[in-house]
C-alpha positions as CSV (number, residue, x, y, z in Angstrom):
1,X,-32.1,-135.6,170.5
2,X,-34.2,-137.2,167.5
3,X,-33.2,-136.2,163.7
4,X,-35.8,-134.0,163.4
5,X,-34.3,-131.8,166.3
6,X,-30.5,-131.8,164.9
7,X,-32.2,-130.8,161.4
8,X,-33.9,-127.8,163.1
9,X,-31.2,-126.8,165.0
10,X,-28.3,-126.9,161.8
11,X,-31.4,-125.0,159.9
12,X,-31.1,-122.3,162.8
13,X,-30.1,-118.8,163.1
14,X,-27.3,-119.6,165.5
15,X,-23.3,-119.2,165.1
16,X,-23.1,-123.1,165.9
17,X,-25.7,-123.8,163.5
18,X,-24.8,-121.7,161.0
19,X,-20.7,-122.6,161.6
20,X,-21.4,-126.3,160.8
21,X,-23.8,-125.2,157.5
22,X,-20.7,-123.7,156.1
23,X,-18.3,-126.5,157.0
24,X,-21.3,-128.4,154.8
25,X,-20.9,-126.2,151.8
26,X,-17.2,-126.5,151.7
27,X,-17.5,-130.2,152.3
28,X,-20.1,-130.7,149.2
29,X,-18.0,-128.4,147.2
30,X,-15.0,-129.8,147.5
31,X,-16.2,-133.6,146.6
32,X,-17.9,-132.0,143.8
33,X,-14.4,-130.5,143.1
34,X,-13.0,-134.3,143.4
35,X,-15.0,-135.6,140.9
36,X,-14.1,-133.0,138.1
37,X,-10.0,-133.7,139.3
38,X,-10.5,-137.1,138.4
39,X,-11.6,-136.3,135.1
40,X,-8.6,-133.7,134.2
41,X,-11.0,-130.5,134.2
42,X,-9.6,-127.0,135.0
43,X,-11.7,-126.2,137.9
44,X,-10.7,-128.5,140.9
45,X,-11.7,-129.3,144.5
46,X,-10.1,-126.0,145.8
47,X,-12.1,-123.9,143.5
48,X,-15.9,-125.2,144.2
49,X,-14.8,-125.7,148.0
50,X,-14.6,-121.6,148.2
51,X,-17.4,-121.0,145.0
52,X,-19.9,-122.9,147.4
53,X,-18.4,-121.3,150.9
54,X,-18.4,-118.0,149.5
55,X,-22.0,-118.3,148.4
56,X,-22.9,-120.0,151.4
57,X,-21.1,-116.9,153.3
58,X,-23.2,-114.6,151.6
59,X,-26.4,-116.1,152.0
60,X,-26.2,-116.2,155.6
61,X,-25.1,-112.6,156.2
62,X,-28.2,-111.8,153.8
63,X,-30.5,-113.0,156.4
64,X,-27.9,-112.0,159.1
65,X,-28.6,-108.2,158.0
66,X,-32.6,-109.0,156.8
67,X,-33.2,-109.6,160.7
68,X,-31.5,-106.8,162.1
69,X,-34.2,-104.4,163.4
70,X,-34.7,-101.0,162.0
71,X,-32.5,-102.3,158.4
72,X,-34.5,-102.7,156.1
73,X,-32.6,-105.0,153.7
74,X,-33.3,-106.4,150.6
75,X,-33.0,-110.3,151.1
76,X,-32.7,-110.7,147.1
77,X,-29.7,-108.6,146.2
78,X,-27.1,-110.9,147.3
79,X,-28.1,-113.6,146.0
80,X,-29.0,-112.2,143.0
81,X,-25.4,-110.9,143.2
82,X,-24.0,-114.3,143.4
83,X,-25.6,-116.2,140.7
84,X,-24.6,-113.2,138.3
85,X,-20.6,-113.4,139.6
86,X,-20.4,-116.9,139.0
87,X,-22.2,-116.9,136.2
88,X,-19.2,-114.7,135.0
89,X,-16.7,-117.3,136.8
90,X,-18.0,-120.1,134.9
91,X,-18.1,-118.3,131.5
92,X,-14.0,-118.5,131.8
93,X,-14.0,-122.3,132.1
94,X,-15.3,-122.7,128.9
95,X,-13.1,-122.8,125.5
96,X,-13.9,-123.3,122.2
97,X,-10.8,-125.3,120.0
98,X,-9.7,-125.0,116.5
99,X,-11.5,-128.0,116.1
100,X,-14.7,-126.6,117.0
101,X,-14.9,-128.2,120.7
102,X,-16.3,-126.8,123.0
103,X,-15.3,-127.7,126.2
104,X,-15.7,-126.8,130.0
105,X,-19.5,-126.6,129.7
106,X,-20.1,-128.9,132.3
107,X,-17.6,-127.5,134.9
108,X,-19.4,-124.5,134.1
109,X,-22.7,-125.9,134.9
110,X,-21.1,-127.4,137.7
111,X,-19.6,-124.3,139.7
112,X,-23.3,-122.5,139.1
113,X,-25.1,-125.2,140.8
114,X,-22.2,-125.8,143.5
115,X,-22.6,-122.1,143.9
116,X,-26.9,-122.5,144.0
117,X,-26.5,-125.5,146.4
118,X,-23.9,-123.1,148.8
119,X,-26.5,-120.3,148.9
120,X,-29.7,-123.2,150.0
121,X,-27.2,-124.8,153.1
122,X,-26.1,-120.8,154.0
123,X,-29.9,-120.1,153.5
124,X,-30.7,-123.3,156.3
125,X,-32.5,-125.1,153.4
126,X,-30.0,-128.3,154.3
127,X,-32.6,-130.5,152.3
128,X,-32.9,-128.6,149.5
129,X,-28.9,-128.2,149.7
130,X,-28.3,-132.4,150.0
131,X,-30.6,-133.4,147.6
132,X,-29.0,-130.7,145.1
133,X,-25.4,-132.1,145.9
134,X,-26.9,-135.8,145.0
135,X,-28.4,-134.9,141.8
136,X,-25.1,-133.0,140.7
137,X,-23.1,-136.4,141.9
138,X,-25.5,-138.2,139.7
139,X,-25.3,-136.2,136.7
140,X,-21.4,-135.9,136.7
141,X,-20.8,-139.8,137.2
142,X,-23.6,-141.3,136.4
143,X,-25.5,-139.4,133.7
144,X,-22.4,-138.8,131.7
145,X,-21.6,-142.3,131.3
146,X,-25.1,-142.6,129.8
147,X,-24.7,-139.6,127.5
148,X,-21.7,-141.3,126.6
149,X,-23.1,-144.4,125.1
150,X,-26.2,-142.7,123.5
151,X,-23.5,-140.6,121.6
152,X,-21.2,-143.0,120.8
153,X,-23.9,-144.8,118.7
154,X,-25.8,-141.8,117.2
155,X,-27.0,-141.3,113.0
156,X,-24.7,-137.9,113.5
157,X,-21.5,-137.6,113.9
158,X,-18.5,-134.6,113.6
159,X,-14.9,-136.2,113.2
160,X,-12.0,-134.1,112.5
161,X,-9.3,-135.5,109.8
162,X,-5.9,-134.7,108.8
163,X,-5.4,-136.2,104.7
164,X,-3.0,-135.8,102.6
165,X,-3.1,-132.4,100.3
166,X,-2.2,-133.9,97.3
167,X,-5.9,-134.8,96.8
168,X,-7.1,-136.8,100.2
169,X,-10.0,-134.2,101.0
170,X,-11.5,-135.4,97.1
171,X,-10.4,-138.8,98.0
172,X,-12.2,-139.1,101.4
173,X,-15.4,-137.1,100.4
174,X,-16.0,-139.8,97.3
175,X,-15.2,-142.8,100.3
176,X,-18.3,-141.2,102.3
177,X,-20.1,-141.6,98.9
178,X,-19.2,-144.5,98.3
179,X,-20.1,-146.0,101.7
180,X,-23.8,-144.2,101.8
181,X,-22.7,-141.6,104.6
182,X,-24.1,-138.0,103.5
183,X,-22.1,-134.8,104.1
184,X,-24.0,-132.1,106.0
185,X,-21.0,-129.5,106.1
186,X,-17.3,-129.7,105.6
187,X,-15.1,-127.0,107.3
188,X,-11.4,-126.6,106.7
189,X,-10.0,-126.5,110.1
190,X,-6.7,-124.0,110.9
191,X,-5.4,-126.1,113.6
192,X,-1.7,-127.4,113.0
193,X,-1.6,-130.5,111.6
194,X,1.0,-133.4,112.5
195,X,2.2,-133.6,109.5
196,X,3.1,-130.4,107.5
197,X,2.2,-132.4,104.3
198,X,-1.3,-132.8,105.4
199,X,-5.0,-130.6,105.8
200,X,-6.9,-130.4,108.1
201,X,-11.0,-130.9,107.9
202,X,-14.2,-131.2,109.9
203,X,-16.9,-133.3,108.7
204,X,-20.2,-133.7,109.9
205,X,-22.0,-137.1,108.6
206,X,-25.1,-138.3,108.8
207,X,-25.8,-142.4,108.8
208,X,-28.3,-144.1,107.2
209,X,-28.9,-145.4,111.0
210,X,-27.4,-145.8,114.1
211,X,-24.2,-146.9,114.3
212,X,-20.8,-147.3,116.4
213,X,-19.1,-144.3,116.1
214,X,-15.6,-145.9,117.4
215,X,-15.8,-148.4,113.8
216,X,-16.6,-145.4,112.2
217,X,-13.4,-144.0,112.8
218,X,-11.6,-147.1,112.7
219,X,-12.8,-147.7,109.1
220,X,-11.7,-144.0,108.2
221,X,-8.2,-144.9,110.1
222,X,-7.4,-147.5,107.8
223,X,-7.3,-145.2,104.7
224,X,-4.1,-144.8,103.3
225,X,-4.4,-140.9,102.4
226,X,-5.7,-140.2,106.2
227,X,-3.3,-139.2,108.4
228,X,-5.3,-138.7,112.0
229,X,-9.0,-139.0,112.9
230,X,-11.0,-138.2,116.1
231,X,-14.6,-137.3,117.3
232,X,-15.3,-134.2,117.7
């Protein structure tokens, strides 16, 4: 039996067929899953294993009921259904912080598409499906690492600094002068500082040009009237 056979048959209407597209789901769920465990994320492998099963469920019991004769069903609803409910899902991954992070916007982003590429394998579209499970792969590990370093040595940066109240804020702003970097907004942050003698405060700077963010905040680090420092 050549490839092109075994692709036709998986892409089939039959139990076997459609028994090993949903062991495919889970499977490509779950590694997606793996890759957001590695990097701490709240949404694991057990999570997108049953986001893309279930959507690859429902998908092939929407064309399960669009052939039965005399039913005339609508082969949109439950999908439509789908992308809506996880849209939902994803929406309680993400969390903005006192220090105005926002994070879980890629697990998100992930558990949509884990839930688009379950409905194309349920569906039988098994290329469609692989190539979507790839590209997610590539954006999560590769893409990211790439976003990383394009970041990391931007003209824009947002740090969040904890400086002494007995005059650091006035201190630190006239440093920034001093050094050429502009203030586009300042925002006093309520997150608990670790130190109850300090403040806490968000900058946004702009640079003169592209820079490394990580001397940046080594040079702000040094200051005697600054407590903590980090990107944000």
């Amino acid at each position: 039996m050549g490839a092109q056979s075994v692709l036709e048959f998986l892409e089939g209407s039959s139990d076997i067929a459609v028994a090993i597209r949903l062991i495919l789901a889970t499977l490509f769920g779950s590694l997606i899953g793996w890759e957001r465990v590695v990097k701490r994320h709240s949404a694991g492998i057990k999570t997108f294993a049953l986001v893309s099963l279930g959507s690859a469920v429902a998908t092939a019991l929407n064309i399960y009921l669009a052939e039965l004769p005399g039913l005339n069903a609508d082969v949109s609803r439950i999908p439509a259904g789908v992308v809506s409910g996880i849209g939902f899902l994803g929406a309680g991954t993400i969390l903005v912080t006192g220090r105005q992070q926002i994070k879980g916007l890629t697990t998100a982003a992930s558990l949509w598409v884990a839930s688009c590429m379950g409905m194309a394998i349920g569906g039988g579209y098994l290329i469609v499906g692989i190539i979507c499970f790839a590209l997610v792969m590539l954006a999560n590990i590769v893409l990211v690492n790439l976003s990383k370093v394009v970041e990391s040595h931007s003209k824009y940066i947002s740090v969040y600094v904890e400086v002494n109240k007995g005059g650091g804020a006035k201190k630190l702003t006239k440093w920034f002068s001093e050094q050429g970097y502009r203030i586009s907004s300042m925002t006093k942050s309520k997150e608990k500082t670790i130190q109850s003698s300090d403040t806490a405060i968000i900058f946004d700077i702009d640079f003169d040009k592209k820079r490394s963010h990580r001397e940046f905040l080594d040079e702000i680090n040094e200051l005697e009237y600054v407590s903590y420092v980090e990107e944000v």
